[in-house]
BAZA-203706 format. One line per 2 residues: number of its first residue (from 1); their letters; for each residue z, x, y of N, C-alpha, C. Coordinates in Angstrom, 1 decimal. Atoms other than C-alpha are relative to their C-alpha. Example, Ala and Ser with C-alpha at 12.3 -4.5 7.8 and 13.67 -1.06 7.14 Angstrom:
2
1	AS	0.0 0.9 -1.2 7.8 12.3 -4.5 0.0 0.9 1.2; 0.0 -0.9 -1.1 7.1 13.7 -1.1 0.8 -0.8 1.1
//
This chain:
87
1	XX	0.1 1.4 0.1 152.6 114.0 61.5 -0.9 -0.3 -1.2; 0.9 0.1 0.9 151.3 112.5 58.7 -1.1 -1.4 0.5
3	XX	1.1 1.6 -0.1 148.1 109.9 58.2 0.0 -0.6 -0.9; 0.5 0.9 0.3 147.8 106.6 56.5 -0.8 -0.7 -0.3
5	XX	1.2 1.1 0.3 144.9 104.9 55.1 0.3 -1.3 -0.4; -0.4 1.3 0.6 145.5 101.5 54.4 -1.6 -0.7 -0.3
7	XX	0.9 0.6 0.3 142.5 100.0 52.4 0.0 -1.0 -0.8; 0.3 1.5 1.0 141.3 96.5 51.1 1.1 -1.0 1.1
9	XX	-0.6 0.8 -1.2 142.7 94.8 54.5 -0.8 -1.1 0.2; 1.1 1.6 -0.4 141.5 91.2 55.4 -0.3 0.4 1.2
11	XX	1.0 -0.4 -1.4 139.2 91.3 57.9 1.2 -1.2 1.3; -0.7 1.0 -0.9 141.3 88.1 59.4 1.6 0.7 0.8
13	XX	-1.0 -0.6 -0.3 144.5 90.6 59.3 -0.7 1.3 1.4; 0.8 -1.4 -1.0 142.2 93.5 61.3 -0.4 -0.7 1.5
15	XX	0.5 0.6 -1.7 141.0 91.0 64.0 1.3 -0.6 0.5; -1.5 0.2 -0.9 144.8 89.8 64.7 0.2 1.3 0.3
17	XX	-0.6 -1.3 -0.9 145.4 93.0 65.1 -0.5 0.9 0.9; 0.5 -0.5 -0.7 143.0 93.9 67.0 0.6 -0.9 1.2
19	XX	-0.2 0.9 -1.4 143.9 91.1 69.3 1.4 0.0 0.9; -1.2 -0.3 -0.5 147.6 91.5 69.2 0.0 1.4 1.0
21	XX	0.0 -1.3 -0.8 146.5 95.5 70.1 -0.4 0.5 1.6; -0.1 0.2 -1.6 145.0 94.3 73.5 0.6 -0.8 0.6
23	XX	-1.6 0.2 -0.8 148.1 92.2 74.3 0.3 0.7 0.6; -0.7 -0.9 -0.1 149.5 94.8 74.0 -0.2 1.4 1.2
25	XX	1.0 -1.4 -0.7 147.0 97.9 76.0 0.3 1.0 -0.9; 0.1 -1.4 0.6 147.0 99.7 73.0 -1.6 0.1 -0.9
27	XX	0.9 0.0 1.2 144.9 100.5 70.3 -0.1 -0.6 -1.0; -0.3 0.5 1.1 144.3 99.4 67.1 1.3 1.0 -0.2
29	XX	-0.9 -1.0 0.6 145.9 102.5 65.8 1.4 -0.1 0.7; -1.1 0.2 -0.5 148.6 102.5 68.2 1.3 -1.3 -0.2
31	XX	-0.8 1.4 0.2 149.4 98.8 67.6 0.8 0.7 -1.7; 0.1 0.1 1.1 149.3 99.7 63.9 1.4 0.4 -0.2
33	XX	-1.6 -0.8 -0.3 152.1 102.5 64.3 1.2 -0.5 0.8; -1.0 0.6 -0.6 154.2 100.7 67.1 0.3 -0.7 -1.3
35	XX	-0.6 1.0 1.0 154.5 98.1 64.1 0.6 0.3 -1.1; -1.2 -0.8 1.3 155.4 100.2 61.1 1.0 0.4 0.5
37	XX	-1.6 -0.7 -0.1 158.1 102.1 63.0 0.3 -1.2 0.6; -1.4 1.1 -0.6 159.7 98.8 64.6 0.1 -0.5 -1.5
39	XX	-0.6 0.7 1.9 159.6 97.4 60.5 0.7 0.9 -0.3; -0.8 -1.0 0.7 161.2 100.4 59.3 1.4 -0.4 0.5
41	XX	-1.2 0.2 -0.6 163.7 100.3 62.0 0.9 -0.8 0.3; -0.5 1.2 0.2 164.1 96.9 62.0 0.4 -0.7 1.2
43	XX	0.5 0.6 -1.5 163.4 95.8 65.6 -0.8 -0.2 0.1; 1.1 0.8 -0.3 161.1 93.7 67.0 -1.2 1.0 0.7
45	XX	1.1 -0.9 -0.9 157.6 95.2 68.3 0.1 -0.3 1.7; 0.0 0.0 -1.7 157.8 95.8 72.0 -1.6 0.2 0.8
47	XX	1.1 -0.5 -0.6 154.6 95.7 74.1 0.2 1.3 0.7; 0.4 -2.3 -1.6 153.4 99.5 75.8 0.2 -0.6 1.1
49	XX	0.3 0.0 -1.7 152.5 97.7 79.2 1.0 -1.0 0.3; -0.2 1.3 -0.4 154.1 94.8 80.6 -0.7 0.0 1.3
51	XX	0.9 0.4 -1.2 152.4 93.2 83.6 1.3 0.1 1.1; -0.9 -0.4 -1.2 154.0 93.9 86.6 1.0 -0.9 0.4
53	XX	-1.4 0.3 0.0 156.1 90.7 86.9 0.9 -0.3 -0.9; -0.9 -0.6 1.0 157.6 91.5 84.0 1.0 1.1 0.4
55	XX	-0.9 -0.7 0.2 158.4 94.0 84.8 1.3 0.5 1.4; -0.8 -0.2 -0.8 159.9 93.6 88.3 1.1 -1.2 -0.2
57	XX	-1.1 0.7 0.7 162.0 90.7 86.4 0.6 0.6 -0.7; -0.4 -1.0 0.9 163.2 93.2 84.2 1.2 0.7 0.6
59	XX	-0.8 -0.9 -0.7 164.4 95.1 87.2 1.2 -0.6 0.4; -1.3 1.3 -0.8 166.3 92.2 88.8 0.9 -0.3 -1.0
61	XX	-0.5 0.8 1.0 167.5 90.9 85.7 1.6 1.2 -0.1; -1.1 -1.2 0.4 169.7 94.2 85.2 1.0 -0.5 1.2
63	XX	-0.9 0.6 -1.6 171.0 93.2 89.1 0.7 -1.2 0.0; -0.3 1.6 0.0 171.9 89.9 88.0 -1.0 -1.0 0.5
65	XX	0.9 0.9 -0.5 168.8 88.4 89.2 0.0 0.1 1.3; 0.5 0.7 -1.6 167.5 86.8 92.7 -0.5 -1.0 0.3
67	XX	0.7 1.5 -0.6 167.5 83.8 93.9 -0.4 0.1 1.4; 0.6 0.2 -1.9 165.4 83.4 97.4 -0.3 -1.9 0.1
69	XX	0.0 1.5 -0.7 165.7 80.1 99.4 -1.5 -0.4 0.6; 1.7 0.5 -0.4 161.9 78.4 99.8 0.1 -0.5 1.4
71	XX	-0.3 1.3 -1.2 161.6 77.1 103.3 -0.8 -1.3 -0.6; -0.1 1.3 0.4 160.6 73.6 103.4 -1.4 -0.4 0.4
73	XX	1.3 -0.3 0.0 156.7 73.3 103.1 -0.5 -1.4 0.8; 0.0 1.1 -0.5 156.9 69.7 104.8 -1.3 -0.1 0.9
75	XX	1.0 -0.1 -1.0 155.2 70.4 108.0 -0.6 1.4 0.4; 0.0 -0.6 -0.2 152.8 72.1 108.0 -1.4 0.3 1.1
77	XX	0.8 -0.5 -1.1 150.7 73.9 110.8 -1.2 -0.7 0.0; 1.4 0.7 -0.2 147.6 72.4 112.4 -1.1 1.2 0.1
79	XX	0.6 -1.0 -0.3 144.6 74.4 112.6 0.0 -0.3 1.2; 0.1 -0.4 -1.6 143.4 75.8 115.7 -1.3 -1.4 0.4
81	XX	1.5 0.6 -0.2 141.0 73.6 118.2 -0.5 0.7 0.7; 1.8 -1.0 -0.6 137.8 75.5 119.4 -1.1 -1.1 0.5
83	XX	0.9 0.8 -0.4 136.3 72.6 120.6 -0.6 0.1 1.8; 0.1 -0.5 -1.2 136.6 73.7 124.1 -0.7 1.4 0.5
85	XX	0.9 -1.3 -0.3 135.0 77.2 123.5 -1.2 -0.6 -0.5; 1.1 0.0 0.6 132.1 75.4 121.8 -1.2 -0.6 1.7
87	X	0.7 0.2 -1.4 131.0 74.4 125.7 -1.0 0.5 0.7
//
């Protein structure tokens, strides 16, 4: 593998990318590399992690999705009364 130096970077460029790189759950470095090889390749950068409902939308999405039916939040429950144990 080879290394990269890149020097005479805006500090304004290093702190986006610092910030993009914990979007992301990477590193700087990591971010750095995810982003050269998707320019090269010429696809968009992909985040490393997604958050979990990402990524269980991701799953469904392949299924054609899921619609679930909400019940109807109208009426809803009374609390308990304890007035009779307070005796």
């Amino acid at each position: 593998m080879a290394t990269l130096t890149i020097r005479n970077l805006d500090d304004s460029t290093k702190a986006q990318l610092r910030l993009q790189a914990a979007r992301h759950g990477r590193s700087m470095e990591e971010e750095a590399r995810a982003i050269l090889g998707q320019a090269v390749a010429g696809a968009p950068p992909q985040p490393a992690m997604a958050g979990v409902g990402h990524r269980i939308q991701a799953h469904f999405a392949r299924l054609g999705g899921v619609e679930l039916e909400l019940p109807d939040r109208a009426g809803l429950p009374q609390p308990p009364d304890f007035s009779e144990l307070a005796r």
